[in-house]
N, C-alpha and C positions, 0 to 999 in steps of 0.2 A: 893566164892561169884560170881555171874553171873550177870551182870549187862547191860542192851539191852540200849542204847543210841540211841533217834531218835530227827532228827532235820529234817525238810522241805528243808534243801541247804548241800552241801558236794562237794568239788572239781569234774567238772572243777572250781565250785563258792567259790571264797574264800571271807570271809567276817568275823566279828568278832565272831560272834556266831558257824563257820563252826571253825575258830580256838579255841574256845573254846570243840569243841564236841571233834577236832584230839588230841588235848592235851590232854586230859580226857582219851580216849580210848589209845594211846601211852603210858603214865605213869602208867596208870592201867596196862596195859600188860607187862612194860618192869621192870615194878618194885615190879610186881610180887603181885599186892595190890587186883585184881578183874580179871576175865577174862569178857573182854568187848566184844560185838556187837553193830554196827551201821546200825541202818533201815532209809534208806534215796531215796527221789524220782529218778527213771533212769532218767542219762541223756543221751540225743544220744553222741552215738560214744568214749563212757568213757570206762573206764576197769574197774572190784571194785575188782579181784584179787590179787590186787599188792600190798595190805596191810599188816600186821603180825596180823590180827584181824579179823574176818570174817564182811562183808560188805553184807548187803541187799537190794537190789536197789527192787523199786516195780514200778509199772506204775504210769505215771506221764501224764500229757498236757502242752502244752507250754502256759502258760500266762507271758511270756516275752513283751508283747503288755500293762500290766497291771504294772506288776513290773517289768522293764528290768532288765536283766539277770536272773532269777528264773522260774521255771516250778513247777507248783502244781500238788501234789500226790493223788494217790485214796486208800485212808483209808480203802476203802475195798475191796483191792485186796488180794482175799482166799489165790493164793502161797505163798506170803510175810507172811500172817500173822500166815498161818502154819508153815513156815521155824522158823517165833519168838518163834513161839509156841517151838518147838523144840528145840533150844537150850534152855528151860528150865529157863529162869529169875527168880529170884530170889526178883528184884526190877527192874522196870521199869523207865526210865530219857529224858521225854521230854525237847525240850529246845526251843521248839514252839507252840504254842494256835491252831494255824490252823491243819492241816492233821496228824502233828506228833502226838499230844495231841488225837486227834480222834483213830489213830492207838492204840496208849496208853492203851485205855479205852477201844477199843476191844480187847485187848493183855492180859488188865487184867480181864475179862471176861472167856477167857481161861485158863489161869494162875494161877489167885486171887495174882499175885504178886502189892506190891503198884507201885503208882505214885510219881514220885517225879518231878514235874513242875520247873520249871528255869524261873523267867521273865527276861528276856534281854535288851529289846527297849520298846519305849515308839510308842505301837502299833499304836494310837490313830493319832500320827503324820504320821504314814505310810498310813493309812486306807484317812485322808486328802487330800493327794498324789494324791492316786489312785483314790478314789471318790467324787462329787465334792457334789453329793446330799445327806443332812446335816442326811434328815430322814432315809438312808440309812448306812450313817455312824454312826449312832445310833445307830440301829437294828446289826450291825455288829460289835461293840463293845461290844455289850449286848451277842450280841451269843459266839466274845473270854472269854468273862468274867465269863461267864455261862458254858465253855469249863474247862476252869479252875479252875473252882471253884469246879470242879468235882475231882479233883486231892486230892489224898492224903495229900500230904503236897507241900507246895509251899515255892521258893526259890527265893530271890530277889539277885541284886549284888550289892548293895546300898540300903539305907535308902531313897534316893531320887524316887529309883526306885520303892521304895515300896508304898510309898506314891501317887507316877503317878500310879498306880495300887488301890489302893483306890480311888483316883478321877474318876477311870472308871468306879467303883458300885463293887469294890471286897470288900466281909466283911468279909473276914476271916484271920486267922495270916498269919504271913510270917514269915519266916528267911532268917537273910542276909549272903549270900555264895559267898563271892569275889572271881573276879577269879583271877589267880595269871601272869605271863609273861615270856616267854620263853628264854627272857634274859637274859645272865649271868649277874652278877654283875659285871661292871668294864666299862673303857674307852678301849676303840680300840687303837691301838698304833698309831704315827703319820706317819710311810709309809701305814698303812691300810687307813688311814683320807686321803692322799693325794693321793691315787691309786683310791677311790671310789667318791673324788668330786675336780678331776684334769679337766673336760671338765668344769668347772664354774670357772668366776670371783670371788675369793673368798679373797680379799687381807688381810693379816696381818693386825690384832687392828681394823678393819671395823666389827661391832656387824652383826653377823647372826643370824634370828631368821629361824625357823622352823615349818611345819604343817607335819604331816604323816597321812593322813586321805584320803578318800571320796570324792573326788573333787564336792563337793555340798551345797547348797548353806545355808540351814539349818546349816550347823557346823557351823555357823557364821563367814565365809568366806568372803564377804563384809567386812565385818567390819573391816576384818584386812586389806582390800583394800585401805579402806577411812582413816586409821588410816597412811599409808606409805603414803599414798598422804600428809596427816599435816606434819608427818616427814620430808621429802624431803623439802616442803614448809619452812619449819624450819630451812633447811639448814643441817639436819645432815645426815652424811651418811652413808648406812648400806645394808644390804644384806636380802633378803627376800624370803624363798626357800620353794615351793611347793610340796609333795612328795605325789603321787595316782595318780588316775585319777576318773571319775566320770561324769555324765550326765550334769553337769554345766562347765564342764573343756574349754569347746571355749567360752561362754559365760563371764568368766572368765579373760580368755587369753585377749578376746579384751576391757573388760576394762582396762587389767593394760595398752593397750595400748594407751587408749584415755588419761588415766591416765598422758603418759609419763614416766611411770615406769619397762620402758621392758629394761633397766641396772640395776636396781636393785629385781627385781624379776624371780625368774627361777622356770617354772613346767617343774618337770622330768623324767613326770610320775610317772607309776607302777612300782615300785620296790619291788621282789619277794625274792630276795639275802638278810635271817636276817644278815649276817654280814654286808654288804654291809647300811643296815637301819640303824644297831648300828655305824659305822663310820659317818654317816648323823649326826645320835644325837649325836654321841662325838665331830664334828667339832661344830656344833650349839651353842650360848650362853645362848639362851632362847629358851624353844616353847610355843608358842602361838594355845591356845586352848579355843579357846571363845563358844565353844558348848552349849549350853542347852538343846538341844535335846539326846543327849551321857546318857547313863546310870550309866556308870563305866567311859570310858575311858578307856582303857587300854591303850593306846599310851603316856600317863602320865608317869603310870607306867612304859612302857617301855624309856620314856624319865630319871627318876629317876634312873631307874639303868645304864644309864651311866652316871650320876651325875650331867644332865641338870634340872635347878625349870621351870615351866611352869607360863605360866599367864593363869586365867581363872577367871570366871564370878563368883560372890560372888554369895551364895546358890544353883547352879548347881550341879547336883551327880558329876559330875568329881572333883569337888572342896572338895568332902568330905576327910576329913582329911589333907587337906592343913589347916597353921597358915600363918598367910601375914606377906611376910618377912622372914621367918624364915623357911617354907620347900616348899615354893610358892610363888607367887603374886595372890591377888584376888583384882577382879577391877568393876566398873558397865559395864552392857552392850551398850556400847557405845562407838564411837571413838575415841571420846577426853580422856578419862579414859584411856583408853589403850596408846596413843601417852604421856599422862605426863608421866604414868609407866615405859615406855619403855625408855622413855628421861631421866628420874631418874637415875633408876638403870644403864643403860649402862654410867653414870659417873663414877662408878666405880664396873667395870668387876671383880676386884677378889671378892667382895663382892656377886657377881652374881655366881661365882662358889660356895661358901661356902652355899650359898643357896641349889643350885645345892645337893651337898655333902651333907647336910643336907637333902633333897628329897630320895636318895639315902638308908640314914641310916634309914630312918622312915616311908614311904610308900612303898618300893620296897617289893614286895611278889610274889614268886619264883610260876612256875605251880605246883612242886613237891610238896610245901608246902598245895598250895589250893585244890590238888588232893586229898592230904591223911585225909584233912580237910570233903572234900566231902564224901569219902569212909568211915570214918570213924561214920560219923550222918548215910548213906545207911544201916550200919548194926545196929543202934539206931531205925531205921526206921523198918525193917524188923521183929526186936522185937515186936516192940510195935505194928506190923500189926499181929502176930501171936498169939501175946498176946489180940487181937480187944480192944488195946486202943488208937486207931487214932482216932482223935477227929476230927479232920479239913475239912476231905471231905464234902462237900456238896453235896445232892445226886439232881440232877436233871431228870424233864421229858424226859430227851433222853435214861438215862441207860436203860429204859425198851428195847426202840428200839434196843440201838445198845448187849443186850441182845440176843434179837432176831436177831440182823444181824450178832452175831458171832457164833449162831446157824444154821444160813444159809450160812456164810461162810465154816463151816464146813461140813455142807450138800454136800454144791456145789466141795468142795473140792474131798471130798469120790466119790460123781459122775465123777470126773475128773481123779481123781485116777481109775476107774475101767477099762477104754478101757486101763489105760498104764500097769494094772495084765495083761488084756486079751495079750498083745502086748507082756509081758515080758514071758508068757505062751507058745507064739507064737513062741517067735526069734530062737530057734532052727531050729524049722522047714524053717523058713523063710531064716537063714543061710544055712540049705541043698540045698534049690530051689536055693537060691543065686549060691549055689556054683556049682550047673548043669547049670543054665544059662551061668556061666563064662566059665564052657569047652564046654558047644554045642557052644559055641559063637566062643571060639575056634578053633573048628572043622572046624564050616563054614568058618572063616577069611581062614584056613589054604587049603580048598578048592576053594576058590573063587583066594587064591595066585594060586592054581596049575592048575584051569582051565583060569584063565588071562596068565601062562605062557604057555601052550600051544595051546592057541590062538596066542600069538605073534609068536611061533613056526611056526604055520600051514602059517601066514600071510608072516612072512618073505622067508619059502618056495615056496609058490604060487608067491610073488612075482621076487623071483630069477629064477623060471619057467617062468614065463613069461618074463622075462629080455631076458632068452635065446632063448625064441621061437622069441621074437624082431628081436634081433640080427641074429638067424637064417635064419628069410623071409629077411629082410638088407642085409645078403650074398649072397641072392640066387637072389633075386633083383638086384645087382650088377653086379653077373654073368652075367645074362642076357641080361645086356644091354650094357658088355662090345661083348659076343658072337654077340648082333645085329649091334655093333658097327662094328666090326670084318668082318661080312658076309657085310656089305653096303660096308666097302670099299674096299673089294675084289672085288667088282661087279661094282662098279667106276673103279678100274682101270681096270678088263677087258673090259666095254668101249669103256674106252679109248684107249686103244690097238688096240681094233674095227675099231676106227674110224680113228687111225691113217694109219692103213693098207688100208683102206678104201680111203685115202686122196693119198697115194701113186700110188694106181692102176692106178686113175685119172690122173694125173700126167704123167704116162708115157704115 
């Protein structure tokens, strides 16, 4: 089975859904269940060689200005989607409404392999975010939903989630496909606990609660701000640890410090190290997870399998399958809910492990498990598409288009392809001329050495001839003026002789 995996994000972005795709394609590959591809937007200056899986990066633009850290893909870029074409799918696995989902639908266009759609997040809150005009976030729900609904079958990872996807105008079914955690099952030891949270105040019998998320403000992050403020006011004392980072993380910071709560709270950022996370959640007593926007949660799940219970918001997807008390705490959304819970249960801590333990034995679900889970419906799926008893597609006004646009992608392809025959037709010859240019190049380097060396030849004899002709006229010049020297004072002193004889005559 052949199985193309496309998501809109992929490392350098790491986010829940990018962990969901690497898990998918990792476990299919190493366990021998599917051989997997991932078609995901380039990002600058990335590598996608370094995988055990083939990686498809296609052209992308930066709207990190829109949604920071993410770049939007172009669904119709021809080499990408020939290369999909080419490894052959079998079924196709978006895990995105936007570019991935659009890729999708031209992929299966060439292919006829299905779709199979993953809803993940609760779009409608992101599309908020980013825009602020209502008639516009309308129109742009209607077109993810209308994306989607185009899909073969569609996969939710909660009931909750399925439901925020009916309130956006989806009328068609779903199935719910949890996804599973990369955590082993068990506690970290206690030199691992105190090697990865020995730079924090963390003293003995002082209750630590925990977040691993998003540093933003949507996970209901507030709330646990205002909830340590009642504590403290309360008088009880406890530990409060921040784990991410996130677009609210200063704004954040400086309440806890209006707060007065900058001893009892520590962000510790991004932590990238899973083991180093799992000693986080094995030192922790509680995590507190007050989300409503979270679809699944997975950070739950990873808190369960080292045998921490979470508090979280009663009716929220992350809350699905917690009992209160008994493999969880659920509470209303609000601070004061939260601050009795917390003041409750940390009366007595082992009661709070057994909970924990309890979390552990009943919600913990392994990636391995939810992979083979998945792969397992893929080939239910491919049946029943070969068999044309998929019922759920809805056919929309675009498949005509992108019909048509995967008939021009292939157009445009084959024209792209023809200068690289005519090239490939060429390279021999291009190789010979190459390989003349390199020895005439040669030749001349090796004549231009030999007439540069007998220029310096010619220069340094010319100039040793003329050293000597110097020195020459210098000798003879000397002579000269030693001979003129010579004759004057021979002619002085005869003279003087002259005139000494001369003086004598006189005399007598």
């Amino acid at each position: 089975m052949r199985v193309t995996l496309l998501n809109d994000s992929f490392p350098p972005v790491i986010d829940g859904v990018v962990n969901v795709v690497m898990n998918y394609a990792r476990i299919m590959k190493e366990q021998g269940l599917a051989e997997p591809m991932v078609g995901t937007p380039r990002y600058p200056n990335e590598t996608y060689d370094k995988y055990p899986y083939p990686v498809i990066p296609y052209q992308s633009i930066d709207t990190t200005g829109i949604v920071s850290g993410y770049r939007a893909g172009n669904p119709f870029a021809s080499g990408a989607v020939e290369d999909m074409k080419a490894f052959r799918p079998d079924v196709i696995h978006s895990h995105c409404p936007v570019s991935s989902t659009l890729m999708a639908r031209m992929l299966r266009e060439e292919t006829d392999a299905p779709i199979i759609f993953t809803y993940h997040t609760k779009f409608d809150v992101d599309i908020a975010r980013a825009v602020k005009a209502k008639f516009i976030q309308k129109e742009s729900i209607k077109t993810l939903v209308d994306n989607i609904s185009a899909c073969d079958e569609i996969w939710v990872v909660s009931n909750g989630a399925g439901e925020n996807l009916k309130s956006l105008g989806y009328e068609g079914r779903y199935r719910v496909m949890p996804n599973g955690v990369d955590f082993e099952k068990g506690r970290v030891d206690d030199a691992g606990v105190r090697e990865a949270t020995k730079e924090y105040d963390l003293p003995e019998g002082v209750p630590v609660f925990l977040f691993v998320g998003r540093i933003i403000k949507y996970k209901g992050l507030p709330l646990i701000l205002d909830c340590m403020k009642l504590l403290k006011e309360e008088g009880m004392d406890f530990r409060m640890v921040f784990v991410g980072s996130g677009p609210d993380e200063e704004e954040l910071k400086e309440k806890t410090k209006e707060l007065g709560l900058e001893k009892q709270i520590f962000f510790t950022g991004a932590i990238y190290d899973r083991n180093v996370l799992r000693a986080w959640n094995t030192r922790a007593d509680l995590f507190l997870f007050p989300s409503t926007y979270d679809t699944n949660g997975l950070v739950v799940r990873e808190a369960a399998a080292c045998g921490i219970a979470s508090v979280l918001i009663k009716g929220s997807c992350a809350a699905e399958g917690i009992t209160d008390l008994r493999n969880g705490y659920l509470i209303d959304e609000n601070a004061e809910n939260m601050a009795g819970c917390l003041r409750e249960a940390c009366k007595d801590l082992d009661r709070v492990r057994q909970v924990g333990q309890n979390a552990m034995d009943e919600i913990y679900l392994s990636w391995e498990s939810a992979v083979r889970m998945a792969v397992a419906r893929y080939g239910e799926v491919i049946e029943l598409h070969k068999s044309c008893s998929m019922t759920e597609r809805k056919y929309q006004t675009s498949d005509h288009f992108l019909n048509v646009a995967a008939g021009l992608v292939a157009t445009t392809e084959k024209a792209f392809h023809a200068p690289k025959r005519w090239y490939e037709g060429m390279l021999e010859n291009v190789s010979e001329a190459k390989e003349n240019v390199t020895e005439t190049k040669d030749m001349l380097v090796a004549g231009v050495r030999e007439t540069k060396e007998s220029i310096v030849d010619r220069v340094q004899e010319a100039k040793e001839s003329f050293t000597d002709r110097v020195q020459e006229a210098k000798d003879n010049f000397a002579d000269r003026v030693q001979e003129a020297k010579d004759s004057l004072a021979d002619q002085l002193h005869e003279a003087k002789e002259n005139v000494k004889s001369w003086m004598q005559d006189v005399t007598k």
